[in-house]
C-alpha positions, 0 to 999 in steps of 0.5 A, spaced: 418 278 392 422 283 398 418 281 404 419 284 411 418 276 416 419 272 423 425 268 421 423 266 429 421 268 435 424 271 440 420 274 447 426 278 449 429 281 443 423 281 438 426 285 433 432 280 432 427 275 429 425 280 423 429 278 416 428 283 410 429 279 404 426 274 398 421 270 399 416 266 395 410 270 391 403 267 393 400 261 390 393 261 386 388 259 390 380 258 388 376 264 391 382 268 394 386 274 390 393 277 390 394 284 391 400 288 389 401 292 395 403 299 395 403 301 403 402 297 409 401 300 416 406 297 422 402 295 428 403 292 436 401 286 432 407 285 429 412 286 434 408 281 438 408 275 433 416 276 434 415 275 440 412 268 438 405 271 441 400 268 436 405 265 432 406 258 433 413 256 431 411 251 425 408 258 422 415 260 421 417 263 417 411 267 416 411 274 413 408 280 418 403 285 417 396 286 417 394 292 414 395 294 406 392 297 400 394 296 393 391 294 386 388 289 383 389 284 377 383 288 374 386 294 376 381 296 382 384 299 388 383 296 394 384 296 401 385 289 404 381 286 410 386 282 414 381 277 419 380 271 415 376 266 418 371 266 423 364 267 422 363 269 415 369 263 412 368 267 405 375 263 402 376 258 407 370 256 409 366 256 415 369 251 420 376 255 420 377 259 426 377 267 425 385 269 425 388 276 422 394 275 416 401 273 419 398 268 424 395 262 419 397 266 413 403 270 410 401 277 411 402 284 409 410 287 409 410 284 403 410 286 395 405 282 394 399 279 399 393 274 397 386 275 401 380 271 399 377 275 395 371 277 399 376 280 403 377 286 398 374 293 400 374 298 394 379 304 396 376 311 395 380 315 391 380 321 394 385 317 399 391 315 398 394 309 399 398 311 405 393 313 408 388 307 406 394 303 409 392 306 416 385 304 417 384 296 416 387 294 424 388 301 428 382 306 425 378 300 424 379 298 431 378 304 434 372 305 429 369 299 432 371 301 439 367 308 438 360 306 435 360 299 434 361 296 441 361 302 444 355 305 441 357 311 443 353 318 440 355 325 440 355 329 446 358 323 450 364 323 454 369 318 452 376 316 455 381 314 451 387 311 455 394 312 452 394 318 447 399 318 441 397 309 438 394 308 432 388 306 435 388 312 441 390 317 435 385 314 431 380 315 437 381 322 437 380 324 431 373 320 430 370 322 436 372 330 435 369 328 428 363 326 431 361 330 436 364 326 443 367 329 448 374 325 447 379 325 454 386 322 453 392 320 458 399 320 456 405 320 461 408 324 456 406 332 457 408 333 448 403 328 447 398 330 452 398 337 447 398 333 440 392 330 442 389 338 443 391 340 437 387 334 433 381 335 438 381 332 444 377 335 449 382 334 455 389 331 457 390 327 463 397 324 467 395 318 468 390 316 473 388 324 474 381 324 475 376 327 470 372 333 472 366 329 470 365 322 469 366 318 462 360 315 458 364 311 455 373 308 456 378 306 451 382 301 453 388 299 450 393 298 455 391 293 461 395 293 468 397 301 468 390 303 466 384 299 468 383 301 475 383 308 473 378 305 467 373 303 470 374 308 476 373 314 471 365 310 468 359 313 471 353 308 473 353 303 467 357 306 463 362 301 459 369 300 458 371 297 450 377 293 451 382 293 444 389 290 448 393 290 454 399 292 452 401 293 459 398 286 461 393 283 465 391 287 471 392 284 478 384 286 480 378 287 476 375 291 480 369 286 479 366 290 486 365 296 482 363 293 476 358 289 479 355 294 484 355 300 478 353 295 473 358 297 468 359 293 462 366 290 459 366 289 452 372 286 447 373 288 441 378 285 435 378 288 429 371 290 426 368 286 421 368 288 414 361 292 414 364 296 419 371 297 413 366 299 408 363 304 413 369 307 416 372 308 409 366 312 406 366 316 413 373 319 411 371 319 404 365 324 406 369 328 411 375 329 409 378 327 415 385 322 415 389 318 419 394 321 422 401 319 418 407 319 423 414 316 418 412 312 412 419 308 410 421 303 404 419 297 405 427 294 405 427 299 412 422 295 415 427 294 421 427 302 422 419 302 422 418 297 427 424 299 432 421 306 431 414 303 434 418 298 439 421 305 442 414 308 443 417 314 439 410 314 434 405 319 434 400 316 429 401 311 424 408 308 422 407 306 413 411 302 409 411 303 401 412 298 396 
């Protein structure tokens, strides 16, 4: 089967470690299911397994991806949830630790993908494929970041650091949705003004200060941001972390977060529970990822250099 993989790892040129070509169809195996992909989202996560992040080198190759929505062999249509392991161990049993497609098992960029069974979701019908193909990593992440871990409710402030990523735009357009007041930081003034148009309160340079303290910040980019992250929060406001793109920050601001008594919460993914609940909310309200480029699978190269560049605003697709 055509598949989009790490031949192996470069942490400086990560892009010249993917190889598009024939690989081997999954195997049966007891409790797991294979599902004929039809698109699967493009994510951080990729690149930073080309770089050997999470990725050790006797899993090479490994086909990338964690995102994907499909068929069935019964015919249903599915989306796919990637975190395998952990604390369900539904077809791997409960003693293997939790990881995501791509790092112990083949992932998504491919024509065909094998899950456990118990990881299958439903895909609502009134979604497409491409657009179900966005939800399992970013939405679902930024899902998780609002009401799960964040617990945020409507009329809340929230600041979501780094407008136009899956998981920001995602941020987005969930919490205008949901009634939250939603501030974003971009350098980049087009993007400041994309993310008005889906409904953000607010567009701040980066480290501007808000005309009024957050409820809550979505972090997602580390070392250039969290200063301005925890400085934003009003007294025991939280900060989520989903990412630190930009590295882990020289200071905590441990002083702060101590004196203000604010609370710092990780989030990786969400649970399958939380899938099911983000699917049925798109569902209801019509509301839908924000597509950037979709591209054919043999042109995963293309997608991935798009997102390397920073160029994205919204989900970059691959159909198969």
């Amino acid at each position: 089967m055509l598949a989009a993989y790490a031949a192996r790892t470069d942490p400086d040129d990560p892009l010249s470690a993917l190889e598009i070509g024939e690989r081997p169809a999954p195997a049966e195996r007891e409790h797991w299911t294979t599902v004929d992909v039809r698109a699967a989202s493009l994510n951080h996560h990729d690149l930073w397994s080309l770089r050997g992040v999470g990725l050790r080198g006797d899993r090479l190759p490994m086909i990338l991806g964690t995102d994907a929505a499909g068929v069935a062999p019964d015919g249903r249509e599915v989306v796919v949830h990637s975190v395998i392991g952990g604390a369900s161990g539904h077809g791997v049993g409960p003693d293997e630790p939790r990881s995501l497609l791509s790092e112990r098992y083949p992932g998504t960029l491919a024509e065909q993908v094998s899950v456990p069974t118990w990881n299958l979701v439903d895909k609502p019908a009134g979604l497409s494929f491409v657009e179900a193909a966005c939800v399992p990593t970013a939405w679902l992440t930024a899902y998780r970041m609002l009401f799960t871990s964040g617990r945020a409710t409507p009329g809340q402030r929230v600041l979501v650091q780094g407008a136009g990523g899956g998981v920001a735009t995602a941020a987005v357009l969930l919490g205008a949705a949901s009634g939250l007041e939603v501030w974003v930081t971009s350098r980049d003034e087009g993007r400041r003004a994309r993310a008005l148009e889906l409904g953000a309160a607010g567009a701040l340079a980066p480290g501007e200060r808000l005309p009024a303290k957050a409820d809550l910040v979505l972090e997602t980019v580390g070392a250039a941001t969290w200063a301005h992250s925890i400085s934003a929060l009003r007294p025991g406001g939280t900060v989520v972390v989903a990412g630190a793109t930009s590295g882990d920050p020289d200071a905590a601001q441990l002083q702060r977060i101590f004196f203000l008594e604010l609370s710092v919460v990780g989030v990786t993914m969400g649970s399958r529970e939380d899938l099911v609940h983000l699917l049925a909310l798109l569902d209801r309200t019509g509301l839908r990822p924000l597509v950037d480029a979709t591209y054919p699978l043999a042109r995963a190269d293309a997608g991935l250099r798009r997102l390397a560049d920073g160029a994205q605003f919204g989900k970059v697709v691959l159909e198969v």
